[in-house]
N, C-alpha and C positions, 0 to 999 in steps of 0.2 A: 435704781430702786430695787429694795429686795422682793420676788415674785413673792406667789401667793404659794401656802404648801404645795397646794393642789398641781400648780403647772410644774414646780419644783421635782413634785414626786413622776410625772412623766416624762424627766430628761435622766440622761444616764450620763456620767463621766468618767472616763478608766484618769487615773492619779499614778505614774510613774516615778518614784523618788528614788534614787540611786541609796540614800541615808533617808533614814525615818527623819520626820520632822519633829514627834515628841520622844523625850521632852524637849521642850522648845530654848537649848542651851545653846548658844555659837549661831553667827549672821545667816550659815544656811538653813538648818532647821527652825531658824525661825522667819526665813523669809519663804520657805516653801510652806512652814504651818499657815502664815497669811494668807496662803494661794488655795490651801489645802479648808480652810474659811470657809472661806468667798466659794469656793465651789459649793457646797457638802452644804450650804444656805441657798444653794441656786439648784439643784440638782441632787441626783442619789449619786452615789460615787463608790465604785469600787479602786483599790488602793494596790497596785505591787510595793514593796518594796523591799530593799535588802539588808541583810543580818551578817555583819562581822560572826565569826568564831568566836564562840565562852561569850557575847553579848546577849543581853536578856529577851526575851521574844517581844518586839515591837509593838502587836497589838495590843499587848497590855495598857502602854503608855496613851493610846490613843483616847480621845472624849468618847465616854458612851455613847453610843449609838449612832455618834453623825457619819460611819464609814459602813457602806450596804455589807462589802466584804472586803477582805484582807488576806492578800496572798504574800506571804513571805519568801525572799529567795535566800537559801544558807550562801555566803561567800566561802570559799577553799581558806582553809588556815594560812597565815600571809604574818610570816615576822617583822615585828616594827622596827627591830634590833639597828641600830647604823648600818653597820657591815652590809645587814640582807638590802637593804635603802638601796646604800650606795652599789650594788649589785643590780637592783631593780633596774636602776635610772641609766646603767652603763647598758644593760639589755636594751630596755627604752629605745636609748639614743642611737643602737647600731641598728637596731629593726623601723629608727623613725617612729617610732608610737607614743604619743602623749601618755604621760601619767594618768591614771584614773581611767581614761579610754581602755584600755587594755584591763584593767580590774573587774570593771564592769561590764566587759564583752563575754561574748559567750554559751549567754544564758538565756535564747530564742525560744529555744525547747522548753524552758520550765515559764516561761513568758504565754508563751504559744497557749499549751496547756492550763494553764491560768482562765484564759481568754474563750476559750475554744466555747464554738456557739453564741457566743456572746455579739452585742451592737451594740455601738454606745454614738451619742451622739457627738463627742467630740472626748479625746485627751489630751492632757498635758503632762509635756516629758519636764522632769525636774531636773537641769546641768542638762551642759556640752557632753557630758561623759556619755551620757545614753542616748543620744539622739541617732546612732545608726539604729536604734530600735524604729524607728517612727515609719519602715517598708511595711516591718510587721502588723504595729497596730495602725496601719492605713485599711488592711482588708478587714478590720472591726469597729471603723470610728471614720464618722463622715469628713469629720476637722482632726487635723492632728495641732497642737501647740509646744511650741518649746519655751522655757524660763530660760534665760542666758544669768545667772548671778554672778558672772564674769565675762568679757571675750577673753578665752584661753590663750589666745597667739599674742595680745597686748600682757596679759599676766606673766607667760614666760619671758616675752622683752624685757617687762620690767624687771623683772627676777635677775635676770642675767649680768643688770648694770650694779645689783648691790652686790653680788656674790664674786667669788676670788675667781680666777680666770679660765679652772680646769671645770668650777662649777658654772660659769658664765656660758662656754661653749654649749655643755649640756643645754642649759635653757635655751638659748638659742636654738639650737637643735628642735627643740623641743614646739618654741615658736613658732619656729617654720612648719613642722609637721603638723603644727594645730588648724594654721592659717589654711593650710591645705584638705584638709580634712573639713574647715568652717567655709571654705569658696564650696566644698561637694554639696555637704548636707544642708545649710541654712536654706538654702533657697526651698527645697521641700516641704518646709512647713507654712501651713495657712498663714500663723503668727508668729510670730517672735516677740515675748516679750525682755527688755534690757529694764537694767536700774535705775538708766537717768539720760539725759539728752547728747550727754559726751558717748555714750555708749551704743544710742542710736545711731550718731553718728559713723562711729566704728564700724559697725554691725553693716550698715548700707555700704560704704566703701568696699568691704568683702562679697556681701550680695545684694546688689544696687535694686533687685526685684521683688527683693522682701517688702512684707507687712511690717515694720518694728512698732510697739506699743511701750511705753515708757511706763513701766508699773514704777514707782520708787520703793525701794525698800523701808519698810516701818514699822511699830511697834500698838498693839492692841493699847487703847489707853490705858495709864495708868495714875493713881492718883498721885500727886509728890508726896512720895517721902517724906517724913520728917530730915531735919539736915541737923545732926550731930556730929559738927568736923572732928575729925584727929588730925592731926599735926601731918599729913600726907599726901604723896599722892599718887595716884593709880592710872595702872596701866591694865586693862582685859579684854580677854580675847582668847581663841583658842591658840594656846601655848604648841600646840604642834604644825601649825601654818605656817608655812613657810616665809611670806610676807610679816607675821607677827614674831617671828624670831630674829629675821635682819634692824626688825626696828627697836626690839628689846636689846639686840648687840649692837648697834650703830648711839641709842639714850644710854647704855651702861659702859662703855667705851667715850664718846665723845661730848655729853650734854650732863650727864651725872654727877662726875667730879666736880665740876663748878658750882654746879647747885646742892652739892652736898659739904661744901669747904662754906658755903655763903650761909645757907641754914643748917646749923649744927643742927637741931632736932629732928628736923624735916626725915620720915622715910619715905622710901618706895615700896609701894605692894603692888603684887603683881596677881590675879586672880582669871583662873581661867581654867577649862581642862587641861588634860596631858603637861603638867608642869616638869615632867622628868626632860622632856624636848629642850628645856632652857636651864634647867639648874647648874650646869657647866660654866654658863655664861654669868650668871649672877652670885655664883658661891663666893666666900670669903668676904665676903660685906654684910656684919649686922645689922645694917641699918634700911637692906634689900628684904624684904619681906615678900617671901617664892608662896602665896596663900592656897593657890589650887584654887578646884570648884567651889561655888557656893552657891546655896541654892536660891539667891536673888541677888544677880548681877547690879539690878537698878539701886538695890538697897544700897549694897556693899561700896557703892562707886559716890551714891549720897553723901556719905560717912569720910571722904577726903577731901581735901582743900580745892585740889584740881585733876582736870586727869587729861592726862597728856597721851598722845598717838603721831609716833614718831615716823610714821610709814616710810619707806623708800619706793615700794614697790605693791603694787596690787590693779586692781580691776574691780569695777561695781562699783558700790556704796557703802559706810563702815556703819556697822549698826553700832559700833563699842559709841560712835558720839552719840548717834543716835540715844542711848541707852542715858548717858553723862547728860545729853539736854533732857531728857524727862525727867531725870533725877535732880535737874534742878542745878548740876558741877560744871562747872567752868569749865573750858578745854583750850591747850593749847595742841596745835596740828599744823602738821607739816601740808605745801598744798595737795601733794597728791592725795595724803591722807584725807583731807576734804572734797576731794575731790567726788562733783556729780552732787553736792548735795549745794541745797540754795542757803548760800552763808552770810553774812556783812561782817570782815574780818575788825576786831576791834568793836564788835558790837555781842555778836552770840558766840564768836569764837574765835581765837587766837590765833595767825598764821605766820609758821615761822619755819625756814628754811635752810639754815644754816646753823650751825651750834652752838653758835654765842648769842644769835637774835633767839633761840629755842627757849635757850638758859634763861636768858633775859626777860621773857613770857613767862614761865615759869617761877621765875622768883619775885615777875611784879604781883604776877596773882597770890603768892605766899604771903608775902608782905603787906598786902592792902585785902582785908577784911570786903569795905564798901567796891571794889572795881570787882575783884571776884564774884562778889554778889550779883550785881548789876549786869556783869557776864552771864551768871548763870541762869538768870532772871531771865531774860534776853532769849537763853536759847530754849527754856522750858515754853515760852509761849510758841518759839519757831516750831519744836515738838508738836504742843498740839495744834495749831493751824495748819501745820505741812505733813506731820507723818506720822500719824494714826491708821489703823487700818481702815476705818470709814472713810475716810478722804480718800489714801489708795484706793481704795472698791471702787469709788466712783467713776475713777480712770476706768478701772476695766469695765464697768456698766455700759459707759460707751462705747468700747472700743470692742467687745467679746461679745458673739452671740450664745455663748456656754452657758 
């Protein structure tokens, strides 16, 4: 239940984000805006978090008034370029240091200073990536929590088996250095919360002593849509993820051609940030539609026949179905893609794991009007009975004293 202002106004919580939450585009800023809620309605809440180079000052983006204060940390200018990547990652893997760990290190001092004087009764760190911060804000926070929206050492495994074999060892590499670094740190914190019970599980396996709290990943509600199909169907997601580029090359390579020889009309759009990540991959085909950002996901995914999520590889939970069942669209997905979220395959969603059973999903939903309906039907009610932020909250009501 949500308190009263009154006791509200006498808790304090420090908000840790490695990436701002708003705006609330792509599965992490919006599963940390959810968390970022729930707090900031339970308590007063002061916010770090961090600013890419040439990126616009974050607090702008934030809702009036629900943050007490808001400290920003500049990140060091960091080329996105291939070259400087593939430079990062070979460093990375000779020094053992996770991706994004090493981005996000460093910055105690402008942390420290942030805090300094300050008690709060409890914070939450946003990612794996920042969690060797949680020494520091222990001497200012009675409880410390961490959000896991991945276990990192399972995301590189997975990574490793879709990618070509010089990029395989990397993740690998990578894996292991995570696993090691999640056996040190997890057990440190009061809570842990994961995205779903496959991930609890994980999470105990590494530190059998933890707390784990299953928040699921989900979306504030939303009303449907209106649904005016085009002839389409869509894929989104943040375009520079690495998990959503294996599975844009694995549907434009192995699942596409079939279903684009079978539906002459039928295109593909593909809408998300950073589109330059994948435009390699999908050029020379008109009938590929590279859309970029748009500034409603839920709408834009309304508006196609179905929307398919080809994953090979990741960790958590995908908010892109998420998005596709409030919007009312049918989805065909692969299991891992589904993976952690509660589905009845052939009722709210399509599971298909091979490329000709994908195709085959794909082209029944094109083809049939009333089965795509009926699907999507399906998974807007599973939306809102299962993954609203009020139902998430509730989990944490019980389970947080924050």
């Amino acid at each position: 239940m949500k308190p009263s202002d009154a006791s509200a106004a006498n808790r304090r919580t420090l908000f840790l984000s490695p990436e701002p939450p708003f705006p609330m585009i792509g599965g992490g800023p919006i599963r940390s805006a959810s968390l970022f809620e729930y707090l900031s309605e339970r308590s007063q809440v002061d916010v770090i978090t961090f600013r890419q180079s040439g990126d616009s000052d974050p607090r702008e983006r934030f809702p009036p008034g629900r943050a007490h204060h808001i400290y920003v940390v500049d990140l060091p200018v960091h080329s996105r370029s291939a070259p400087a990547r593939v430079f990062r990652n070979l460093k990375r893997a000779v020094r053992s240091r996770p991706p994004l760990m090493d981005r996000f290190s460093g910055f105690a001092g402008e942390i420290g200073r942030a805090i300094a004087g300050q008690q709060y009764d409890c914070a939450l760190i946003e990612h794996f990536w920042c969690a060797e911060y949680e020494p520091l804000l222990r001497t200012h926070c009675k409880q410390v929590y961490l959000d896991l929206h991945n276990i990192e050492s399972r995301w590189h495994a997975k990574l490793a088996d879709t990618e070509d074999r010089a990029s395989g060892l990397i993740y690998r590499r990578f894996a292991q250095a995570s696993e090691k670094l999640e056996r040190e740190l997890l057990p440190q914190f009061d809570t842990l919360l994961v995205t779903s019970a496959a991930d609890r599980e994980r999470a105990l396996a590494i530190a059998p002593e933890a707390k784990c709290v299953v928040y699921p990943n989900a979306l504030p509600y939303l009303e449907k849509p209106i649904r005016s199909e085009r002839n389409s169907i869509v894929f989104s997601g943040n375009l520079e993820y690495q998990p959503n580029v294996s599975a844009i090359r694995y549907f434009r390579k192995s699942i596409w051609p079939s279903v684009r020889e079978r539906c002459p009309f039928l295109t593909w759009e593909i809408i998300g940030k950073n589109p330059h990540s994948i435009k390699a991959i999908v050029q020379g085909d008109d009938r590929i539609r590279l859309i970029g950002p748009v500034d409603d996901a839920v709408v834009a995914i309304a508006g196609a026949a179905a929307a398919v999520v080809p994953l090979l590889a990741g960790s958590g939970t995908r908010i892109k179905i998420l998005e596709a069942w409030a919007a009312g669209t049918a989805v065909v997905s692969t299991s891992i893609g589904a993976e952690g979220l509660e589905y009845l395959s052939g009722e709210n969603l399509m599971i298909a794991d091979d490329p000709s059973g994908f195709s085959e999903a794909v082209m029944s939903l094109v083809e049939s009007g009333d089965r795509r309906q009926a699907i999507g039907l399906s998974g807007r009610t599973q939306y809102e009975q299962r993954y609203t932020w009020s139902t998430a909250f509730a989990e944490l009501d019980r389970n947080l004293t924050c």
